[in-house]
C-alpha positions in Angstrom: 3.0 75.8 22.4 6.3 73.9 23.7 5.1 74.7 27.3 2.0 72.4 26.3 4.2 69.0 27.0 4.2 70.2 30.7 0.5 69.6 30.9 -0.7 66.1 31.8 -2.9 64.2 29.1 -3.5 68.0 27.5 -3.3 66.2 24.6 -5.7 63.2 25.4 -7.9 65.9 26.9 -7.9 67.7 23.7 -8.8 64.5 21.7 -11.9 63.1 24.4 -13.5 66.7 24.4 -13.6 66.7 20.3 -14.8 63.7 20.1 -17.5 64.5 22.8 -18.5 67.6 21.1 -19.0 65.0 18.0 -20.6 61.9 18.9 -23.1 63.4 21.5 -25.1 65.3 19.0 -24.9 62.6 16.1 -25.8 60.2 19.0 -28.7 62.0 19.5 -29.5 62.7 16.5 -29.6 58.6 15.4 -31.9 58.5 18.6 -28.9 55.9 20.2 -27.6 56.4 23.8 -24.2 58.7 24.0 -22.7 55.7 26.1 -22.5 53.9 22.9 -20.9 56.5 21.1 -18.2 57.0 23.2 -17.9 53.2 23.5 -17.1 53.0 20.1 -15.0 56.2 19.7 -13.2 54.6 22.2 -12.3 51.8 20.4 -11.6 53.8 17.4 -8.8 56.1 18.9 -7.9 53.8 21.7 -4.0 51.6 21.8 -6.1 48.8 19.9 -7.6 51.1 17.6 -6.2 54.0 14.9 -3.4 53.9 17.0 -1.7 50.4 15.2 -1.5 52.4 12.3 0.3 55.7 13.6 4.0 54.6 12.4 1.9 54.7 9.0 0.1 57.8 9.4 2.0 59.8 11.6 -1.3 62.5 11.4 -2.9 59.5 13.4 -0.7 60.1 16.4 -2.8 63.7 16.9 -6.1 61.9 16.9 -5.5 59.1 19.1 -4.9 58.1 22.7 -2.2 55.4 24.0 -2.2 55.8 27.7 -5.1 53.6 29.1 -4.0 54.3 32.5 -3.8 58.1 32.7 -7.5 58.4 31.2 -8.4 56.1 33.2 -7.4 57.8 36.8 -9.0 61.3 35.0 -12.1 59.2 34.3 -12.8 57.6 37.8 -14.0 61.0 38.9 -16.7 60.8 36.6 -17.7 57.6 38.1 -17.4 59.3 41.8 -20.2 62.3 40.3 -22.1 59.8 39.6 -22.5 57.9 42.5 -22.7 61.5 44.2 -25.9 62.2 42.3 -27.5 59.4 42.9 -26.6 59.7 46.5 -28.9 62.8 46.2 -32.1 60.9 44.5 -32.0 59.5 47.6 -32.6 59.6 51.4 -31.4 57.9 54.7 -35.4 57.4 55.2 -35.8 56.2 51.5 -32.2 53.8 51.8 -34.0 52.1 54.8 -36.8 51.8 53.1 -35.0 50.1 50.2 -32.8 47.5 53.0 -35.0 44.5 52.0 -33.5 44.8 48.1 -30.2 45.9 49.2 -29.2 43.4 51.4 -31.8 40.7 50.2 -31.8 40.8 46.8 -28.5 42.4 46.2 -26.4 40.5 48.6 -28.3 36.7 47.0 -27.4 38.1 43.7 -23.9 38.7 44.3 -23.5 35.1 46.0 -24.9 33.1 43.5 -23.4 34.6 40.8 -19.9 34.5 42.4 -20.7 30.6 43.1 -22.2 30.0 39.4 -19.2 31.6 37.9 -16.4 30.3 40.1 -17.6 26.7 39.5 -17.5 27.3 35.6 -14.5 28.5 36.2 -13.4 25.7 37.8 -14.7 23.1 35.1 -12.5 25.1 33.1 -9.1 24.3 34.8 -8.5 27.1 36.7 -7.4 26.5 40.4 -9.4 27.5 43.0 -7.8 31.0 44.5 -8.4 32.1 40.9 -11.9 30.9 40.2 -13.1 32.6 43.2 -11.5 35.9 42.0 -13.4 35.5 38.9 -16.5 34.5 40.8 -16.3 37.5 42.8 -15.9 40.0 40.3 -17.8 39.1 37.3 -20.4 39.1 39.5 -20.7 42.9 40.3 -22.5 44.9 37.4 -21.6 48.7 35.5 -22.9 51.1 37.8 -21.5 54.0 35.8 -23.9 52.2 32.5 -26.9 51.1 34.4 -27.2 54.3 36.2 -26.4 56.7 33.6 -28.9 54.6 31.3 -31.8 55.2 33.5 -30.9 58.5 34.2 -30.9 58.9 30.5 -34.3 58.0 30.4 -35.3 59.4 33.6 -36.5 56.0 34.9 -33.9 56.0 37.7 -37.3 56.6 40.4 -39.3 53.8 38.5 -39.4 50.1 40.0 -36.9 49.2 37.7 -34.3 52.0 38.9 -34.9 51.1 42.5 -34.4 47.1 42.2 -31.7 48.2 39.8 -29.6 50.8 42.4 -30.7 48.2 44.9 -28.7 45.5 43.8 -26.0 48.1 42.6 -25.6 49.6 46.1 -25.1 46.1 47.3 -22.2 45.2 44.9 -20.6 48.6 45.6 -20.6 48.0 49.5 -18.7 44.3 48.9 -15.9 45.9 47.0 -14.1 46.4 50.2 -14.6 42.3 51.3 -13.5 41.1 47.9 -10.3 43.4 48.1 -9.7 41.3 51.6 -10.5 38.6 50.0 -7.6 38.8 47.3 -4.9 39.8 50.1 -5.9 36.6 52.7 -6.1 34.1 49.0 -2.4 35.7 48.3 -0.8 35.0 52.0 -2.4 31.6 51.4 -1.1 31.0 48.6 2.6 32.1 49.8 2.4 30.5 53.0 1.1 32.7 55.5 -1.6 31.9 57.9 -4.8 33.5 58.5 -3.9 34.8 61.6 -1.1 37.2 60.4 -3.8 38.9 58.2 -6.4 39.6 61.6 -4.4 42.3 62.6 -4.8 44.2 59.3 -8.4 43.3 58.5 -8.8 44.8 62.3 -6.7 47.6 61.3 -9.0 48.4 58.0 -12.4 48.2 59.5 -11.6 50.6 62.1 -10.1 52.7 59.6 -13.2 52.6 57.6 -15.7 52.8 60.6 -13.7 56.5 61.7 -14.2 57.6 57.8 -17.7 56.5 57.3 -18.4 57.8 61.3 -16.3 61.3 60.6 -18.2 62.5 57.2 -21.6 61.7 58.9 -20.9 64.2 61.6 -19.5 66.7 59.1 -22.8 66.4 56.7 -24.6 66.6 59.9 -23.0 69.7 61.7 -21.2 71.7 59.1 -22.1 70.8 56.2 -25.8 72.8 55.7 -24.0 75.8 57.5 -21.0 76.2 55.6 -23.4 75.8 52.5 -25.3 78.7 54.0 -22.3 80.6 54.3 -21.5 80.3 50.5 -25.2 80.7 49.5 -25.4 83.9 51.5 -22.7 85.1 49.0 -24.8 84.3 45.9 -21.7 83.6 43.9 -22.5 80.6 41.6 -18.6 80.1 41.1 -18.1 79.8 44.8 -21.3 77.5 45.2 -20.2 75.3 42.5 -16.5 74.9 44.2 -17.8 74.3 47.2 -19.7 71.2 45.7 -16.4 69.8 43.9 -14.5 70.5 47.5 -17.3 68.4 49.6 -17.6 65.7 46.6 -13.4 65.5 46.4 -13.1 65.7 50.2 -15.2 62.9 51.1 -14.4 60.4 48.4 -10.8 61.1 49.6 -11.5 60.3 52.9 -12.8 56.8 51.9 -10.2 56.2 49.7 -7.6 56.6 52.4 -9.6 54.8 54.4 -9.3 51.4 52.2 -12.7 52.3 50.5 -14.4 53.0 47.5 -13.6 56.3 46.9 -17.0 56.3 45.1 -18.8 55.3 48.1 -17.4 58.6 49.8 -19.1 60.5 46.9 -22.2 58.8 47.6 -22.2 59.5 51.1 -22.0 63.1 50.6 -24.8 63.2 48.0 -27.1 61.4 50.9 -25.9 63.7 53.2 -27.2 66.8 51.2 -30.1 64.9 49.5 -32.9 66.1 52.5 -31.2 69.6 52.0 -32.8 73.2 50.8 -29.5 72.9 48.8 -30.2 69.7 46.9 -31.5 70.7 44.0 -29.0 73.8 43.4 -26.5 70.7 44.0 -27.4 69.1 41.1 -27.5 71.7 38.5 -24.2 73.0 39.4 -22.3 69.6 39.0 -24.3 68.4 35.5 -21.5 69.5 33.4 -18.6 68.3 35.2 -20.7 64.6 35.7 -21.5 64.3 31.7 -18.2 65.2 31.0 -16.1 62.7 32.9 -18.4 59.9 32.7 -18.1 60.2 29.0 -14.6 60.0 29.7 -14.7 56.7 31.6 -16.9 55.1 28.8 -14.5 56.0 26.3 -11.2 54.7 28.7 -13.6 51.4 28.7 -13.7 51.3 25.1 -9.8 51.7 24.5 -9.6 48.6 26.4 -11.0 45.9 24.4 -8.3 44.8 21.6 -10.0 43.4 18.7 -6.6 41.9 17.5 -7.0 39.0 20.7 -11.2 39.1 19.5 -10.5 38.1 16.7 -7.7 35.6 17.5 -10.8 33.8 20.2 -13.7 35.1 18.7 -15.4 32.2 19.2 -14.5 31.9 23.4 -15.1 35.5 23.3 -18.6 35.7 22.1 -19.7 32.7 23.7 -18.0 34.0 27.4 -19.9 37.6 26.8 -23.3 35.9 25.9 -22.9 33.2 28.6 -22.6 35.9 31.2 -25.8 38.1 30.5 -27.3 34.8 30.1 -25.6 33.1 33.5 -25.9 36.2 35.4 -29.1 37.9 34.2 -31.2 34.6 34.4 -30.2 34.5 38.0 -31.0 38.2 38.3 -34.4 37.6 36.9 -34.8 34.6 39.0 -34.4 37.1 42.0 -36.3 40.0 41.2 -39.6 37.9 40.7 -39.0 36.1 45.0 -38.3 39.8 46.0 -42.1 40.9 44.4 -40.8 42.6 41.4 -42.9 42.4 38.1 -42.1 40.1 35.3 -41.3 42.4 32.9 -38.8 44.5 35.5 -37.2 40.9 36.3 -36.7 40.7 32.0 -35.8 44.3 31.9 -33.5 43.9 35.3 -31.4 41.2 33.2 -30.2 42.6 30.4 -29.4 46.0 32.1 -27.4 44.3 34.9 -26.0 40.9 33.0 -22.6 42.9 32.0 -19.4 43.0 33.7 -18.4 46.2 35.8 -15.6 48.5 35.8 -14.7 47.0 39.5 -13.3 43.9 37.3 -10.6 46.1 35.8 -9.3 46.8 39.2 -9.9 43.2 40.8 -8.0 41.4 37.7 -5.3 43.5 37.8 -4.8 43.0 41.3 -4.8 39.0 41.2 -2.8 39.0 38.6 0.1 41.6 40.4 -0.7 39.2 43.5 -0.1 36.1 41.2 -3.6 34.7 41.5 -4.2 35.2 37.9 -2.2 33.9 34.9 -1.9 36.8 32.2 -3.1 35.3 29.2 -6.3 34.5 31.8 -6.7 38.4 33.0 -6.0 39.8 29.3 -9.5 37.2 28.1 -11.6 38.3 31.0 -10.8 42.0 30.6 -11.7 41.9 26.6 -14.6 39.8 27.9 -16.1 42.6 30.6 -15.2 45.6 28.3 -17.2 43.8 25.3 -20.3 43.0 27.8 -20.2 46.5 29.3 -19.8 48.2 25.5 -23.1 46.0 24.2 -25.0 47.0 27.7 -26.7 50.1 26.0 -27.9 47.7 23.3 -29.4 44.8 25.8 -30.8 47.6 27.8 -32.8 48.7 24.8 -33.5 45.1 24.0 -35.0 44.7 27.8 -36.9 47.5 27.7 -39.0 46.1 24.1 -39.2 42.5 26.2 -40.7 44.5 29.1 -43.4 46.0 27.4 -44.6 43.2 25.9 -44.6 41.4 29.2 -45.7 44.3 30.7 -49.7 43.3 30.7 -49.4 40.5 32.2 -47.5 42.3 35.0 -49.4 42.7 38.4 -46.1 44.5 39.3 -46.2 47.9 37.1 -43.5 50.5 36.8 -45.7 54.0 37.8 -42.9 55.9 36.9 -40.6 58.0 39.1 -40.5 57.7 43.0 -42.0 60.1 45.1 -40.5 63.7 45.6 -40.5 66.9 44.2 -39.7 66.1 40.7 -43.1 63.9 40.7 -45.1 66.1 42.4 -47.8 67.4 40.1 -50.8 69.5 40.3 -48.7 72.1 42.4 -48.0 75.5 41.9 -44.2 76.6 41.7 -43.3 79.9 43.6 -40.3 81.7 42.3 -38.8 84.3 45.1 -40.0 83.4 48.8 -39.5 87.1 50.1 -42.7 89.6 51.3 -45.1 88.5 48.3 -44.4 84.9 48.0 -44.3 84.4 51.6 -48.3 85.7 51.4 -48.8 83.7 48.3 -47.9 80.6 49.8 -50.2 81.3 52.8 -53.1 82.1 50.7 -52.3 78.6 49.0 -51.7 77.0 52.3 -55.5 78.2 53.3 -56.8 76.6 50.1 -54.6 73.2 51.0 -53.2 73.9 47.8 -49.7 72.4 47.3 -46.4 74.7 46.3 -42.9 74.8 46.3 -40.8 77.5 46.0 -37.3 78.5 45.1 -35.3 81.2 46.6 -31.7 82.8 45.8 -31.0 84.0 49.7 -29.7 81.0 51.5 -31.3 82.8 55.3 -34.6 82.6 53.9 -34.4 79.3 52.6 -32.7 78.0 56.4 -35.4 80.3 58.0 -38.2 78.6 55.9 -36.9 75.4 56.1 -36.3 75.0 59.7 -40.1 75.8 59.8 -40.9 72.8 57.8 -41.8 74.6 54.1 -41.0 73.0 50.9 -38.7 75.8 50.0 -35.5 75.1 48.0 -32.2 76.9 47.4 -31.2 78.3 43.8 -31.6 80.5 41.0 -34.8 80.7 39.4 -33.1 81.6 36.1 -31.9 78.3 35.5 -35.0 76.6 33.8 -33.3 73.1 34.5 -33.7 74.0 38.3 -37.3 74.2 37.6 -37.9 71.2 35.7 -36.4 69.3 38.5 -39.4 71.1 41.0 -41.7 69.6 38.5 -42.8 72.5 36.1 -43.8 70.6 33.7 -46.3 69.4 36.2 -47.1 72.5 38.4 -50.6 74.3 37.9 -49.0 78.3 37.9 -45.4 79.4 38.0 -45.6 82.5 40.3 -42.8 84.8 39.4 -42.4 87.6 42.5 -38.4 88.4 42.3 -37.1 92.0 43.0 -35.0 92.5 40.3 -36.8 93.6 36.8 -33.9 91.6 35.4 -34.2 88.4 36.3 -38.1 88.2 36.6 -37.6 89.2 33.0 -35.5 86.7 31.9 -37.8 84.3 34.0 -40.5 85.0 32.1 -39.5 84.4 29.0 -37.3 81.2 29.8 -39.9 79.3 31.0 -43.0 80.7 28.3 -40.2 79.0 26.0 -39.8 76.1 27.6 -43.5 75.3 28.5 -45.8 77.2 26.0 -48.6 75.9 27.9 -47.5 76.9 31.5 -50.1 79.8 33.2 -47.0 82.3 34.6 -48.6 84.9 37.3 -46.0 87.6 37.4 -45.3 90.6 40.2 -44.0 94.1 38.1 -42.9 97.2 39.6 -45.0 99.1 37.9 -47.1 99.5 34.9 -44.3 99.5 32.4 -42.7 96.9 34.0 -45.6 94.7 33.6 -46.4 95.4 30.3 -42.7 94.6 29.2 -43.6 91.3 31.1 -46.5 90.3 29.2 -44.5 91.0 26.3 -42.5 88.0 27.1 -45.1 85.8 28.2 -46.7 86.1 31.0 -50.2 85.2 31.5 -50.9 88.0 34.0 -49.2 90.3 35.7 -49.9 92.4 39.0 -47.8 96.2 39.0 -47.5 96.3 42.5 -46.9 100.4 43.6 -49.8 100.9 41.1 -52.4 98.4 41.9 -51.7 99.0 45.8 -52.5 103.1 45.4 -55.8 102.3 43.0 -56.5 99.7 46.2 -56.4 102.9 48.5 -58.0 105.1 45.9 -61.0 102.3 45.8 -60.9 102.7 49.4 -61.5 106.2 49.9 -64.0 105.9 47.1 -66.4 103.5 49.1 -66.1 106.0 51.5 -67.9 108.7 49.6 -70.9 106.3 49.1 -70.0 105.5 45.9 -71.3 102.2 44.9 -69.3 99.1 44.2 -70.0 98.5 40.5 -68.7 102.5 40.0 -65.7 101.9 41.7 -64.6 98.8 40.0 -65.2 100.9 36.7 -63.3 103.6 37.6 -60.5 101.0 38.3 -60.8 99.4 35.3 -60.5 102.4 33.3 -57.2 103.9 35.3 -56.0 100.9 34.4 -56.6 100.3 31.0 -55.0 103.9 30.2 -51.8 103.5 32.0 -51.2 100.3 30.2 -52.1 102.1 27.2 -49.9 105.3 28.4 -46.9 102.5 28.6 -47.2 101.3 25.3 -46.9 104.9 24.0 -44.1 105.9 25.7 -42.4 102.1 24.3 -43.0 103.1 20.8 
């Protein structure tokens, strides 16, 4: 145990993953988001929280975390999945499609905020290098909340979730101008002339046009081979590294860059969004995403100190409520010129009215730089940590003022976007070898829609190359599936080679959707008896039903007539199921 001190935040690890393993379920269970929870646990064990009273309790010091900072840099990955993730909901055809919010709505949004709040700011006394700062970043939004909110409530495809990423997506691509911004007010402010900055600004943009230009021609040219490499192996462990290498990689490569490292992340999930490997993607990085954002709510939550709440209470609630009212009436001001709905412009301004996480890195900054007096950053910090730990509740709030606006909306939220997960109606193809290659053509002569979902990454780069909706991953994973819309799909067609895993898909997905038809290919008779054991709605024995084909065959031959044959079929078959369940018992 004395070799324990060696390992960074062990304990603080420790501490964050029992008190995720506790407030998730009891979260869920009191039907309240888990951002909340760990919002408040956060608090609770946080520097401002138990913490004051460990030279009391010495047991506290076991249960509690002091280091801001350390969780902190753990918890930014969690914030870099995220953005990966919702680089893969998307498309480069579907972010062109979205350019009249991003850089419309988004970039008026962040102007006239920045404006509102600097002049307030400036009523206020503060001098002007420091009002813009505040401007500039109180008027960027959570995207680690918002996004993990609607994807929470799977609304992140709705009109809501695209205005919402939208403006987002904006406010994450001005994090590198406001940075510039702080070092050009700084010279100022110590003399130097604009000119003497030009040669670094020139210095960073061509830094960040040779990251931005080098991880496009990687996702283009290597990336989809060197996942078909790893796929090839089937390995889930090697698939799953080979995710957190791409997602590490490229956020890296932003970050030394002079970027957002998150931005990196999101480039890589666009880069594999149009991808066989997409979904796969997904599954395979769940965990690790829960996990650290969960972390990097509950860093936010350790920084709000109730002791300097309390002392301004008053300043303090009326600077939080002046903000969501400041910054989301200029929201919903914005969403209604840019066509959106009345109730998405209500529910659009309590979801984005908060502070974001970007503030904790722009305030400290200005004040290091001198742009920002302490007492000044210390109230602005309590004042974005308390907006961003009440978001989960105004979200809720918006979303009660959105339905009852909602019918007089001409703009209606019709749910999520369209692509696979929304496709409905279709039937869902499980193994894209011999048998579900002629299934899909049977369906394709019926103009029937499928999809289908293959464990060999050479089929799934054959088939794809070809243009069919087939996807890369293991059928066995019954989240995989409800992400190609099972829920939704007419048949799941189960044709895999192994007994094992057909067996296991079978009864996974009878479990998860009682209602689901499940056509299923056996080896043989026993095979598909044991299958209809587990729930499948029929089942065809393949070496079997192809020699009682022949044996019909040669029948019709000897003049026998149709309704005969058929008869002496059916009663083959209806004794070697019965022979089956014999030899079972």
């Amino acid at each position: 145990m004395e070799h324990n001190e060696t390992i960074p935040y062990f304990r603080e690890l420790v501490v964050f993953l029992v008190a995720a393993g506790i407030v998730v379920p009891v979260f869920h269970r009191l039907r309240l988001s888990p951002v909340l929870g760990f919002l408040v646990v956060g608090l609770a064990i946080g520097p401002f929280g138990l913490t004051l009273f460990a030279d009391r309790l010495p047991a506290l010091a076991y249960v509690t975390i002091g280091d801001i900072d350390g969780v902190r840099l753990i918890a930014e990955f969690g914030v870099m999945f995220l953005l990966f993730t919702i680089g893969l909901d998307l498309s480069l055809d579907r972010l062109w499609q979205l350019r009249r919010l991003v850089f419309g709505l988004g970039l008026a949004q962040i102007a006239l905020t920045a404006a509102a709040i600097a002049g307030i700011a400036l009523l206020f006394g503060n001098a002007l290098p420091a009002a813009i700062v505040l401007g500039s970043c109180l008027a960027l939004s959570s995207t680690a909340i918002v996004m993990q909110l609607l994807v929470e409530k799977r609304r992140s495809g709705t009109a809501l979730g695209r205005a919402s990423f939208a403006t987002l997506l904006m406010q994450d691509l001005t994090v590198v101008p406001i940075l510039l911004l702080l070092g050009f007010l700084a010279a100022a402010g110590q003399g130097a002339g604009g000119a003497a900055l030009l040669p670094q600004l020139g210095e960073t943009l061509l830094g960040a046009a040779i990251a931005i230009g080098g991880i496009m021609l990687f996702g283009r040219y290597l990336l989809a081979p060197l996942y078909r490499l790893v796929g090839a192996a089937k390995s889930p462990e090697l698939f799953m590294a080979l995710t957190l290498l791409v997602v590490i990689a490229m956020a890296a490569a932003t970050g030394l860059a002079g970027l957002s490292m998150a931005l990196g992340a999101f480039l890589a999930g666009l880069l594999l969004a149009e991808s066989e490997y997409r979904h796969a993607v997904e599954v395979s990085i769940e965990p690790f995403k829960g996990l650290l954002l969960g972390l990097f709510f509950l860093s936010v939550g350790m920084g709000i100190d109730l002791r300097v709440a309390l002392d301004h209470a008053g300043w303090v609630i009326l600077s939080v409520i002046g903000l969501f009212v400041l910054k989301g009436g200029i929201i919903a001001l914005l969403a209604l010129l840019f066509g959106q709905g009345r109730a998405v412009a209500l529910e659009m301004a309590l979801l984005l009215g908060q502070g974001g996480e970007f503030a904790f890195v722009v305030v400290g900054l200005a004040e290091r730089l001198g742009l920002l007096q302490l007492e000044v950053s210390q109230f602005m910090l309590l004042v974005v940590s308390l907006s961003m730990a009440l978001t989960p509740l105004t979200a809720q709030l918006g979303q009660r003022l959105a339905r009852a606006a909602s019918h007089h909306d001409a703009t209606r939220d019709h749910g999520i976007a369209d692509d696979d997960e929304a496709m409905e109606g279709h039937v869902l193809i499980c193994g894209f070898g011999r048998v579900g290659q002629t299934v899909a053509r049977v369906l394709d002569a019926e103009t029937i829609p499928w999809l289908a979902l293959d464990h060999d990454a050479t089929t799934v780069a054959r088939e794809r190359a070809a243009g069919r909706p087939v996807h890369y991953g293991d059928a066995s994973h019954d989240e995989l599936l409800t992400r190609l819309g099972a829920a939704r799909a007419q048949a799941l067609v189960v044709t895999l080679d192994d007994p094992v895993a057909a067996g296991h898909l079978v009864s996974a997905a009878r479990s998860r959707w009682p209602a689901l038809p499940i056509l299923a290919r056996a080896r043989d008779i026993p095979h598909a008896d044991h299958l209809r054991r587990l729930g499948a709605s029929d089942v065809v024995a393949e070496a079997e039903e192809a020699s009682l084909q022949l044996g019909a065959m040669a029948l019709y031959q000897t003049g026998l007539p149709d309704d005969a044959v058929r008869q002496r079929l059916e009663r083959i078959r209806m004794a070697a199921v019965k022979a089956a369940e014999d030899k079972a018992r």
